[in-house]
NUVOTI-320019 format. One record per residue: residue in three letters; z, x, y of N, C-alpha, C in turn. Coordinates in steps of 0.1 Angstrom, whole numbers. Example, Ala and Ser with C-alpha at 12.3 -4.5 7.8 and 13.67 -1.06 7.14 Angstrom:
% NUVOTI-320019
+-----+-------+-------+-------+-------+-------+-------+-------+-------+-------+
|  aa |   nzz |   nxx |   nyy |  cazz |  caxx |  cayy |   czz |   cxx |   cyy |
+-----+-------+-------+-------+-------+-------+-------+-------+-------+-------+
| ala |    78 |   132 |   -57 |    78 |   123 |   -45 |    78 |   132 |   -33 |
| ser |    71 |   128 |   -22 |    71 |   137 |   -11 |    79 |   129 |     0 |
+-----+-------+-------+-------+-------+-------+-------+-------+-------+-------+
***
This chain:
% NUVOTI-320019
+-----+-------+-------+-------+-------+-------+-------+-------+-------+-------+
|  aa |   nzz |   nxx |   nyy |  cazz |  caxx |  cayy |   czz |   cxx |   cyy |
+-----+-------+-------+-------+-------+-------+-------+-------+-------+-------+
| unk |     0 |     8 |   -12 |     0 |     0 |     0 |     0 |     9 |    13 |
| unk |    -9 |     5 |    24 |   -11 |    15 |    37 |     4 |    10 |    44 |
| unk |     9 |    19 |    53 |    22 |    19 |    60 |    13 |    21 |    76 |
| unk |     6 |     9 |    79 |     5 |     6 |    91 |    15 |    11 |   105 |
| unk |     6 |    12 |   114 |    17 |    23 |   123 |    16 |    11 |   137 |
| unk |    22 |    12 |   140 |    29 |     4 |   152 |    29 |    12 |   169 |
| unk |    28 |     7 |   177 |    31 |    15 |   190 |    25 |     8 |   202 |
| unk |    24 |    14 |   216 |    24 |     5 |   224 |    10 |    10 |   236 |
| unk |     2 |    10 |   244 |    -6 |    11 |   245 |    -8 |     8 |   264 |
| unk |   -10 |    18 |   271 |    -9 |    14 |   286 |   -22 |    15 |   290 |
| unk |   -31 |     0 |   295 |   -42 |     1 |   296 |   -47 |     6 |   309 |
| unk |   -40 |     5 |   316 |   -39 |    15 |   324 |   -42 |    30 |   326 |
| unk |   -36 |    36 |   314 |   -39 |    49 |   309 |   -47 |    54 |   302 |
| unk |   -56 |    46 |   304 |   -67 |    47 |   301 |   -83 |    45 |   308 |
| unk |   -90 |    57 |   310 |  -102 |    65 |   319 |  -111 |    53 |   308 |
| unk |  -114 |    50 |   295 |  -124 |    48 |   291 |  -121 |    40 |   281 |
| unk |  -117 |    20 |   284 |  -109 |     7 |   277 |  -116 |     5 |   265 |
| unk |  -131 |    10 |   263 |  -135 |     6 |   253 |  -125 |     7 |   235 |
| unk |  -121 |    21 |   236 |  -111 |    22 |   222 |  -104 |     6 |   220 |
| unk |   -98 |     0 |   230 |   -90 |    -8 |   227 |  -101 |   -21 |   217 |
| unk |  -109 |   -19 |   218 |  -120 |   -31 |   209 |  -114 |   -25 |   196 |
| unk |  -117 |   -12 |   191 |  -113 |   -10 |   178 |   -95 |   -10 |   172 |
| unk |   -93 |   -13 |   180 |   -77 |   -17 |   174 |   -73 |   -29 |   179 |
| unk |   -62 |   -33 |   167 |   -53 |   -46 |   164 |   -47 |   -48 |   178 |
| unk |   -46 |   -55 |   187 |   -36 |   -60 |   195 |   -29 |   -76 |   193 |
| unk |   -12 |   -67 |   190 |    -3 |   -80 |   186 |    -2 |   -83 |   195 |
| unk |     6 |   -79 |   211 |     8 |   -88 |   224 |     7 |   -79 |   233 |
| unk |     6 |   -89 |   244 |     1 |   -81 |   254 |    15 |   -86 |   265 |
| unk |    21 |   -76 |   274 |    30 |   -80 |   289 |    24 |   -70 |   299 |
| unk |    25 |   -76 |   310 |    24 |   -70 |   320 |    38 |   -63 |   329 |
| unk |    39 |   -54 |   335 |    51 |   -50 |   341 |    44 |   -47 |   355 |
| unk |    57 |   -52 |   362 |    51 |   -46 |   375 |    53 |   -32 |   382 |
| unk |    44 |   -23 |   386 |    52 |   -11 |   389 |    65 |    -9 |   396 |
| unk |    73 |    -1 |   392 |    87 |    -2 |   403 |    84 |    19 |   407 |
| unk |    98 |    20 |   410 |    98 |    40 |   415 |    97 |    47 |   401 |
| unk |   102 |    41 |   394 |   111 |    42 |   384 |    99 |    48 |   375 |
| unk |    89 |    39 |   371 |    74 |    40 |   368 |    67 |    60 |   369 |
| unk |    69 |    59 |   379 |    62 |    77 |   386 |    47 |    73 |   385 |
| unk |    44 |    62 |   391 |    26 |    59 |   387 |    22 |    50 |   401 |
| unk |    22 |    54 |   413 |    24 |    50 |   423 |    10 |    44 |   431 |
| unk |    -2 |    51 |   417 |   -16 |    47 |   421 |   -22 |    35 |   413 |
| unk |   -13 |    26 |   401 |   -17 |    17 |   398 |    -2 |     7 |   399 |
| unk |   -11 |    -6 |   402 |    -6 |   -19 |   407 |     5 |   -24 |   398 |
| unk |     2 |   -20 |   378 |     9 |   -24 |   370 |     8 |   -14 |   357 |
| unk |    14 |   -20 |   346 |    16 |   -16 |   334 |     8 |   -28 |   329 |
| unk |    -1 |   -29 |   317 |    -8 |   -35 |   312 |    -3 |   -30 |   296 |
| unk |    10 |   -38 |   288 |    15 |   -29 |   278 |     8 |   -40 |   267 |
| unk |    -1 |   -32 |   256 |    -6 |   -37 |   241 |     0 |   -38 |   234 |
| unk |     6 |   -43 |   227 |    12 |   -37 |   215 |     3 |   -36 |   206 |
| unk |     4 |   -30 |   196 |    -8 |   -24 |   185 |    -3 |   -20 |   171 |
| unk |   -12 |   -25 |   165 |   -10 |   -24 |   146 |   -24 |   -15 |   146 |
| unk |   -21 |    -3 |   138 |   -35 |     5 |   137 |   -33 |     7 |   121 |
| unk |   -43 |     6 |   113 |   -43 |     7 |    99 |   -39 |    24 |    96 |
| unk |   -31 |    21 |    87 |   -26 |    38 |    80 |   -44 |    49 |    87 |
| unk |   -54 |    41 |    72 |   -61 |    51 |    70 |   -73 |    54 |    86 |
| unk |   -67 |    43 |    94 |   -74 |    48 |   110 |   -68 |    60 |   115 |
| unk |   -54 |    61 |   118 |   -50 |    70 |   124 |   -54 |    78 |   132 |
| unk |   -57 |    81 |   121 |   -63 |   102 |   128 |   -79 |    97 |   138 |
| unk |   -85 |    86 |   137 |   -95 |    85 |   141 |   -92 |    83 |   158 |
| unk |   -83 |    65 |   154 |   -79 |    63 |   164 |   -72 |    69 |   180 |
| unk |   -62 |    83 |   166 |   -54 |    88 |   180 |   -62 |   101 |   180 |
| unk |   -74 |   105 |   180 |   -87 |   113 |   187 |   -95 |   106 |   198 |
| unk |   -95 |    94 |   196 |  -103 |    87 |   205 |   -94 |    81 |   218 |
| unk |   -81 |    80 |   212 |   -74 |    79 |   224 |   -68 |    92 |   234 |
| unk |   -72 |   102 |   227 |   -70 |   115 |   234 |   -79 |   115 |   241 |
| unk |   -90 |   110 |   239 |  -104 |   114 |   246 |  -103 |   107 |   257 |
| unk |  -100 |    90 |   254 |  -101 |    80 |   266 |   -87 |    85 |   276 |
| unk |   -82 |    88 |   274 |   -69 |    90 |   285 |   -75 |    93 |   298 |
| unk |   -65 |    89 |   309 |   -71 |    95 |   320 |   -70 |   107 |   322 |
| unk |   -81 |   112 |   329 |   -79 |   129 |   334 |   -77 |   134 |   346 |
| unk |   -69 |   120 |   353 |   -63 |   121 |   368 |   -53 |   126 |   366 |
| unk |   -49 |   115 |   361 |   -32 |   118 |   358 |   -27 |   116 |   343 |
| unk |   -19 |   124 |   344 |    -8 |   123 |   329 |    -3 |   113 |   322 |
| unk |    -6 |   116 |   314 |    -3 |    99 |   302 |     1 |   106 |   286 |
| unk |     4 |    95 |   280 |     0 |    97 |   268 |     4 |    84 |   262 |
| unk |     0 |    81 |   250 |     4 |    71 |   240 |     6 |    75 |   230 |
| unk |    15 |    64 |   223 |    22 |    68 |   205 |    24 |    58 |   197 |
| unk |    21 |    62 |   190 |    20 |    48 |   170 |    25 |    60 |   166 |
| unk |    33 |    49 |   154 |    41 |    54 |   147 |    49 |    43 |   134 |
| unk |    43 |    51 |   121 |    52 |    44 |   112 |    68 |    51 |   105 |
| unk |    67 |    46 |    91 |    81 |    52 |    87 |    82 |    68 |    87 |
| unk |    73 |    76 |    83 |    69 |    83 |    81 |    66 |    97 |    91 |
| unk |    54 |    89 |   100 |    47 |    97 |   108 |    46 |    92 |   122 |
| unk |    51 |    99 |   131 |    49 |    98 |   150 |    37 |   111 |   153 |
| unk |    22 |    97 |   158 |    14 |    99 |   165 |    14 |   101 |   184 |
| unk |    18 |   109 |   189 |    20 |   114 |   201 |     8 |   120 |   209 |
| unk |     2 |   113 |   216 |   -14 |   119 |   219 |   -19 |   119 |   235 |
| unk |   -14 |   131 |   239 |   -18 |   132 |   253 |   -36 |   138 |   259 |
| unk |   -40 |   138 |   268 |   -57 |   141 |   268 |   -55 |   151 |   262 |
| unk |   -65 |   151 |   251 |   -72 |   165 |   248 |   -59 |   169 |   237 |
| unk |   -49 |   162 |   233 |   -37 |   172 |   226 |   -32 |   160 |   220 |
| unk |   -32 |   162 |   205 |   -26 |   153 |   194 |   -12 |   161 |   187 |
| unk |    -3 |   154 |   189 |    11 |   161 |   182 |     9 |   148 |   166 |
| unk |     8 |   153 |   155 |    14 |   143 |   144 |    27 |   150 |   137 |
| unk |    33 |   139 |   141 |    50 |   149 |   137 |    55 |   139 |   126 |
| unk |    62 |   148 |   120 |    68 |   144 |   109 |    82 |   135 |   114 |
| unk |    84 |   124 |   108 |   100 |   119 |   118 |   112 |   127 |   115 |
| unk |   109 |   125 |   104 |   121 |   139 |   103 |   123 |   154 |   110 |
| unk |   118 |   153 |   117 |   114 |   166 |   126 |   120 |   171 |   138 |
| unk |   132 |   177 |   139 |   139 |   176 |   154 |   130 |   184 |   163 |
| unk |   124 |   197 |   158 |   115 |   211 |   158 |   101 |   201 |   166 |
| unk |    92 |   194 |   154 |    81 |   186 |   159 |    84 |   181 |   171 |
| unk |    92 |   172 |   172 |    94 |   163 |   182 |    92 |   173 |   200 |
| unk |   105 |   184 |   196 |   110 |   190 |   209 |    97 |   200 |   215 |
| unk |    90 |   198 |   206 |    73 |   208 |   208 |    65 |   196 |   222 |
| unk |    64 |   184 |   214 |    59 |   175 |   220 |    64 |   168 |   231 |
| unk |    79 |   169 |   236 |    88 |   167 |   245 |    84 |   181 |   260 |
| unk |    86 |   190 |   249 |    84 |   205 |   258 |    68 |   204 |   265 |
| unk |    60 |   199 |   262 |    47 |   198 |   259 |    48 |   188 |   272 |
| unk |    48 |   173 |   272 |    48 |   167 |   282 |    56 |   168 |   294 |
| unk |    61 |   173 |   293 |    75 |   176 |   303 |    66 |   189 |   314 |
| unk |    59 |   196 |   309 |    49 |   208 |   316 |    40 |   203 |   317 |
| unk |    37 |   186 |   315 |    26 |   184 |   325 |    33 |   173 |   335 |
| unk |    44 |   175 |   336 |    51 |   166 |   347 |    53 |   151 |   346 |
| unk |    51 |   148 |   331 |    55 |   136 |   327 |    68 |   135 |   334 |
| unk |    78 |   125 |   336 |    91 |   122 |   336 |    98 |   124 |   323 |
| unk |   113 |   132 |   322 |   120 |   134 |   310 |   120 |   123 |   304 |
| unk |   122 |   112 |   309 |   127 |    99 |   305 |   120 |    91 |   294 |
| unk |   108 |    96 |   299 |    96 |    88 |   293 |    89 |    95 |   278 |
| unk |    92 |   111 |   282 |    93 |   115 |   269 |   103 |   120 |   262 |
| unk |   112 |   110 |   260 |   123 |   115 |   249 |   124 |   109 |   239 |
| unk |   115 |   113 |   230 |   114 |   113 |   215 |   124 |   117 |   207 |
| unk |   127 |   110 |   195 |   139 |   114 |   190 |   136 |   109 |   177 |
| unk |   132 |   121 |   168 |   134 |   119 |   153 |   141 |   106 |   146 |
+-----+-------+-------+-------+-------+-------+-------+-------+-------+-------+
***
């Protein structure tokens, strides 16, 4: 049985919307930007939620590396029992959950491109 991966999806954060045709979207909210956000050039958060099949994965979180914006800093993450998809432009982390090592790669990693700590605090 595939272990479907779960995660959240800012359409916003995205240079190039088409990917979203090929994935599952369970619901969709809107948030309004507050300070709090650090994204001062878009109006809102447009959050997907998303079911992506096990054996997509690796396809999916290449193509979302590609679409990201290359204004500004972003990233998105799916994730099942198993495995956390972490995929900022151009840079795919697949970490093991059990991984304190994986994770603080991918934490260190966003944090040097001026993400907010907040936003990347991943935790095994």
């Amino acid at each position: 049985m595939e272990d479907n991966f779960i995660g959240v999806i800012i359409e916003e954060s995205l240079e190039n919307k088409s990917v979203l045709k090929k994935i599952k979207i369970v619901k969709t909210e809107v948030e309004e930007i507050t300070e709090r956000h650090k994204t001062p050039w878009v109006k809102q958060w447009t959050l997907h939620a998303v079911e992506i099949i096990e054996s997509q994965a690796d396809k999916i979180a290449e193509d979302l590396s590609k679409a990201l914006d290359s204004e500004h800093e972003w990233y998105a993450d799916f994730k099942n029992d198993k495995t956390h998809f972490i995929i900022f432009k151009n840079k795919i982390f697949k970490i093991d959950r059990t991984s304190k090592e994986q994770y603080d790669k991918a934490k260190e990693y966003g944090l040097s491109l001026g993400i907010p700590e907040y936003q990347v605090n991943f935790h095994p």
